[in-house]
Structures are given as structure tokens and as C-alpha cells.
C-alpha positions in Angstrom: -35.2 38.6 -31.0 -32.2 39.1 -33.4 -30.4 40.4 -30.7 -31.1 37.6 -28.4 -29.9 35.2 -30.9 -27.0 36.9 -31.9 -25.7 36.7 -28.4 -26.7 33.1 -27.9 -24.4 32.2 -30.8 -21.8 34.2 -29.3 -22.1 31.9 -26.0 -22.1 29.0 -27.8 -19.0 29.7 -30.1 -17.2 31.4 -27.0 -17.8 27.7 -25.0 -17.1 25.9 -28.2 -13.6 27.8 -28.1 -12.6 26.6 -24.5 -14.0 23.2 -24.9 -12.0 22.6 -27.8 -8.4 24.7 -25.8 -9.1 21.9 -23.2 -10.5 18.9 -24.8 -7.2 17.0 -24.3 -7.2 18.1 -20.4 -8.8 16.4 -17.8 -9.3 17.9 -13.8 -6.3 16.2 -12.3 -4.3 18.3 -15.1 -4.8 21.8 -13.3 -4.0 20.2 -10.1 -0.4 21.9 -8.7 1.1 19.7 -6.0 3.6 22.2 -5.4 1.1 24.2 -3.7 1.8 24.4 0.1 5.1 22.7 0.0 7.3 25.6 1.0 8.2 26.0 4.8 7.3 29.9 5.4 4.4 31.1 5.5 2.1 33.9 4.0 3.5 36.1 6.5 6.0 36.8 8.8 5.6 34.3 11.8 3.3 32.0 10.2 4.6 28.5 9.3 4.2 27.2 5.6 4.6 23.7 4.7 2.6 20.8 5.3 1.8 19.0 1.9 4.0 17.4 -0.3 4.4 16.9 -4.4 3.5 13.1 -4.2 2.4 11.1 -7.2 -0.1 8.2 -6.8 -4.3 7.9 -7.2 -6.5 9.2 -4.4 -6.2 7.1 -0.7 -3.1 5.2 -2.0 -1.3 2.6 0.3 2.0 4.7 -0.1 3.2 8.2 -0.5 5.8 8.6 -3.7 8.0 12.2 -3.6 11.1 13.5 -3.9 13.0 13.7 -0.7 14.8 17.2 0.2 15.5 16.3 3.7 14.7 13.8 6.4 11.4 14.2 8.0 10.4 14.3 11.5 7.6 15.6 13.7 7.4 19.7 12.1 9.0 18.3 9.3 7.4 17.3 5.5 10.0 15.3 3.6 10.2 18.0 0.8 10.2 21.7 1.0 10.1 24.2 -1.7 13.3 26.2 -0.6 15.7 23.1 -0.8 17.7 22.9 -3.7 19.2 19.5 -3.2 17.4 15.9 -3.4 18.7 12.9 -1.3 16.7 10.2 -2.6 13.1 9.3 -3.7 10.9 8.2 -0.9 8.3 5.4 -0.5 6.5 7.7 2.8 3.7 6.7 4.9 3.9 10.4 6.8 0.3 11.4 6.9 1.0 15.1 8.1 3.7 17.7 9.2 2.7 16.9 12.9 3.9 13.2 12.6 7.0 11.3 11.7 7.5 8.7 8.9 6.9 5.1 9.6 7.7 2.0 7.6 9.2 4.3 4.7 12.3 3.4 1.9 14.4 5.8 0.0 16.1 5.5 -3.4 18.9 7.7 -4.5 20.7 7.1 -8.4 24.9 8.8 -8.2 27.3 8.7 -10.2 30.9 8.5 -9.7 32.5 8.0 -5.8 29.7 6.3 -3.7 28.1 7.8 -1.1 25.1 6.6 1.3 24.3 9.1 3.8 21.3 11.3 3.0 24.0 14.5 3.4 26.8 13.4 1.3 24.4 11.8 -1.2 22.6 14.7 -2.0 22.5 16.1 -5.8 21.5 19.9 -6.7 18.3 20.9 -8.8 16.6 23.1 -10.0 12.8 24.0 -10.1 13.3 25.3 -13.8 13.7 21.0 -14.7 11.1 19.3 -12.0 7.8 18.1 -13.3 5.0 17.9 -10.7 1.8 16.1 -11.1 -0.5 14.1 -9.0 0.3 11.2 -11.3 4.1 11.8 -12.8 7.3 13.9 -11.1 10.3 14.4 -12.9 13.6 16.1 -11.9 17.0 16.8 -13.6 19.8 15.7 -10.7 22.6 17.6 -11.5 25.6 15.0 -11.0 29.3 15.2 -11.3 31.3 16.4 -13.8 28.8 18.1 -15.1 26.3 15.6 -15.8 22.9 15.1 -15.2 20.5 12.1 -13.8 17.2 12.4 -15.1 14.5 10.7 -12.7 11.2 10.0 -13.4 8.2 8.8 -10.9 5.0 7.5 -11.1 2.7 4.8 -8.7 -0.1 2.9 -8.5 -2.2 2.8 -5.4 0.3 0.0 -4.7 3.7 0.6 -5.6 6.5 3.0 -7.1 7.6 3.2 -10.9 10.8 5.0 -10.8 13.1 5.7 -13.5 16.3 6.5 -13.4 18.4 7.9 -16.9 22.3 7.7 -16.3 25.4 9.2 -17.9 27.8 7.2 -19.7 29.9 6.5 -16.6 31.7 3.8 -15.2 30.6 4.4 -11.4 26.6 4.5 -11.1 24.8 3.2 -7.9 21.7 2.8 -6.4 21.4 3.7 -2.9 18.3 2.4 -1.1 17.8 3.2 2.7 15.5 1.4 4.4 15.5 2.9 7.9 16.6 6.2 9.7 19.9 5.9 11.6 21.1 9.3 11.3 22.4 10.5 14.9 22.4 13.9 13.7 18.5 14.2 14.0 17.3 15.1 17.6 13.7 17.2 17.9 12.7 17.7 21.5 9.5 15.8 20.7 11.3 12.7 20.8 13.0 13.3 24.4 10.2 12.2 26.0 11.5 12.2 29.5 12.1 16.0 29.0 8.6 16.5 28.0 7.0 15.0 31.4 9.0 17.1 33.4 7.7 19.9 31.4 4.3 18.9 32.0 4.3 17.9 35.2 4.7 21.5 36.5 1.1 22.5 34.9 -0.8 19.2 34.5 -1.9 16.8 37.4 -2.0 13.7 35.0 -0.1 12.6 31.9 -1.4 10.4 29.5 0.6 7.7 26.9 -1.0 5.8 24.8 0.4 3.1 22.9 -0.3 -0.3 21.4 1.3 -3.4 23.2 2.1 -5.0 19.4 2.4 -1.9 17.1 1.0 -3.7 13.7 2.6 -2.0 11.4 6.3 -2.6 12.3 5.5 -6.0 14.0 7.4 -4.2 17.2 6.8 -3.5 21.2 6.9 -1.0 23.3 9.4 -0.7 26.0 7.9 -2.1 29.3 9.7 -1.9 31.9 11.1 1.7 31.0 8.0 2.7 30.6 6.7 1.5 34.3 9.7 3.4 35.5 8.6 6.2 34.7 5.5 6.1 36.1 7.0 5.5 39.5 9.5 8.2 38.9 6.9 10.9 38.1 3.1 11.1 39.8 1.6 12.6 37.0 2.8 10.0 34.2 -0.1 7.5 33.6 -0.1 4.5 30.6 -2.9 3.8 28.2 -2.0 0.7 26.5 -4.2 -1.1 23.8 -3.0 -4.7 23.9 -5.7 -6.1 20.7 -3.2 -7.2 18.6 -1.0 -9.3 21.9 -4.3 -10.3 23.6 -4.6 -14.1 24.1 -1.3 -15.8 22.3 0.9 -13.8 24.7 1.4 -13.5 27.8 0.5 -15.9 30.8 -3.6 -17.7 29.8 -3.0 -15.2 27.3 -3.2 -12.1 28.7 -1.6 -10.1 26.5 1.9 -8.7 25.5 1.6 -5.9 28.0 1.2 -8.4 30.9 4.2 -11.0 30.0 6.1 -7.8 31.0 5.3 -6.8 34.3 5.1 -8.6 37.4 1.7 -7.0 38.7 -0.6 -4.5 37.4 0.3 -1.1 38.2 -1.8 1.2 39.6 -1.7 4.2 36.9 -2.0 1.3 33.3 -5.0 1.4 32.2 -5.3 -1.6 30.0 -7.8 -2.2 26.7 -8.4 -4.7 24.1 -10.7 -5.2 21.2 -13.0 -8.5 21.5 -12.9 -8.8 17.5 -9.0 -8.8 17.3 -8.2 -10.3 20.3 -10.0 -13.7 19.7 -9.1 -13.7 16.0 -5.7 -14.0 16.8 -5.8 -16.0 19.6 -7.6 -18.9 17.6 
């Protein structure tokens, strides 16, 4: 019995300890977003990457995290082996195997001004960034030996940046609000190429698309895209027309439709009854 209670009161003094080393800590606080952020893997022909240091609460509207490069399809907007940041992004990119959509970037300098992402870019190091699911922080190193300090934090909303400058007479904000950089071509995006490819090992070719894509407000390209299918057997179109059904188009019959001259053979065309109507009336 002695025994027994002796080593009860050593479990309850040990838990006692740890309760008290962590009483100021709650779960989020052991939470690394660094983790999976570098591009190689954990062995020699594996890929890393695929997450991102973003701040923000769980199943937030927007993405907020340092930018070390421009992101494309294979390509996370931040990856551990870059030592350079060219602005702090507002992303919407969901994984490595999709591109950004609808996204804004903000860059502090000092000094000359420079916008594009390449000659806008100031050196870091990992030694002065902060990562945590709800604050970033990162010392820019800026010219003559000066430093940017920018801070980051969001709501499930918006952004709350922060930006600390030198004494200088030259400091800018740079906010990009789309891609336009000529320099960035990924062979997922030459999209002729890619039914060509196909064509020698499937017999049909889906695209799918929406006829109003609701996030940009935008449409696709028609006409191109019925050229194609006449140029290539295999190509066929799946378009989803909900959100152009019944205010476009002639008696309403969509976005899709006000484009073409007949239906062709290979579009297979779908709408949603709840959306449709809803903005029809």
C-alpha cells in the first residue's frame, strides 16, 4: 500500500510539473507550418513540397504567406530552399497540383523602386522568420544594410500585415494584382501540345469547363475551343453553363450557346435547375 501510494504521488507531481511547463500553451502552439514546405523530398527522386506556412483560422476564405516565387501547376508559392521573398500573398491555391486564382501580392522596398517579382525580391534568412498558424514574421534584408521587418496575421476574412521601415526617404509598396510575367511557361498550360500527346494513346479527350467561371466573373474561349475539336477526333467538351443558363444567350440558353452557331456533335452541355432559374429571374 505504501508503495502504491508513493508512486501515485509521484504521477501526480510528475503531471503537475508538465501541466504547469505548459499552462500558457495551447495545441495550435506545437503546430510547425514549416513542415512540408521544402521542394525535395525524403529521398532521392521523391518530390517534397506541397504545403505552405500560411496564417489564418481553420477553412479560411484566403490563404496568407510569404511568397518565394510565383506559383503554378507543381509549384507552392513558398519553398523552404529559397532565400529571397517577393511579396506577401493573399492565395487561393488549394494544392501543388493547381494554380493560384483570384490572388494579390504585397511587397514593402526601400530605396530605387522596383515592381517585378525578380527585381523586387529581398534576401532572408530562416534564423529571423516566425511561423505560426496564426502570426509570420520575417526580417527583409533591404539596402544599405537595412532591414524591413514584416509581420502577418488574418482572420478567416482578411490580411493584417505590417510592415516596419528604415529611416529612408524612398519606401514603397508594391501590390500586384495579377500574373503577367512572360517568363513563366509549364507545359500544362500548352494545352494544344497536350492533346496531341494524348491523342496517340486515348480515343477520347475530355475538357471540362464552366461557361461563366464564378469566381473571376470570366468565359471561356468558344470558338477556339470548337476548333479544336474539329481539328482533333479525340478532343470532346464538357461545359457546365449554370451560372449563363437563361439571361444569356438566345430564350436564354446559356452563355455557351450565344457562341456557336449550332451544337456540335462532341459538347456535351449541363446546367444546374437551382442556379439556372435563380439567375434567370
Amino acid at each position: 500500500m505504501k508503495i502504491s501510494l508513493l508512486f501515485t504521488l509521484f504521477i501526480l507531481l510528475v503531471t503537475n510539473s508538465f501541466c504547469q511547463s505548459n499552462a500558457t500553451k495551447q495545441e495550435v502552439d506545437f503546430v510547425n507550418p514549416l513542415i512540408g514546405t521544402a521542394a525535395t523530398g525524403f529521398a532521392k527522386g521523391l518530390d517534397g513540397g506541397g504545403t505552405m506556412p500560411s496564417v489564418g483560422p481553420p477553412f479560411a476564405m484566403t490563404n496568407f504567406v510569404a511568397q518565394t516565387g510565383e506559383s503554378k501547376m507543381s509549384r507552392m508559392n513558398y519553398f523552404y530552399e529559397d532565400s529571397s521573398i517577393i511579396g506577401f500573398l493573399a492565395s487561393h491555391q488549394p494544392t501543388v497540383w493547381m494554380g493560384d486564382y483570384g490572388y494579390v501580392s504585397v511587397m514593402p522596398r526601400i530605396g530605387a523602386l522596383k515592381v517585378l517579382p525578380g527585381e523586387r525580391a529581398l534576401t532572408f534568412s530562416h534564423q529571423n522568420e516566425v511561423s505560426t498558424p496564426f502570426y509570420y514574421s520575417v526580417l527583409l534584408n533591404a539596402a544599405n544594410n537595412q532591414h524591413i521587418n514584416a509581420e502577418m496575421a488574418s482572420t478567416s476574412r482578411c490580411g493584417i500585415l505590417q510592415f516596419t521601415f528604415p529611416a529612408s526617404q524612398e519606401a514603397h509598396i508594391i501590390i500586384q494584382g495579377i500574373n503577367l510575367n512572360p517568363e513563366i511557361k509549364d507545359w500544362a498550360n500548352d494545352f494544344e501540345e497536350r492533346i496531341k500527346t494524348l491523342s496517340a494513346t486515348h480515343t477520347k479527350i475530355w475538357y471540362m469547363a464552366d461557361g461563366v467561371y464564378s469566381m473571376y466573373g470570366d468565359f471561356p474561349p468558344m470558338k477556339e475551343l470548337v476548333q479544336l475539336m474539329d481539328r482533333y477526333e479525340q478532343f470532346y467538351l464538357y461545359m457546365d453553363d449554370s451560372h449563363g443558363m437563361s439571361w444569356a444567350g438566345p430564350n436564354g440558353t446559356g452563355y455557351v450557346m450565344s457562341q456557336l452557331k449550332e451544337y456540335p456533335k462532341k459538347l456535351f452541355l449541363t446546367a444546374s435547375t437551382n442556379k439556372s432559374f435563380v439567375f434567370g429571374w
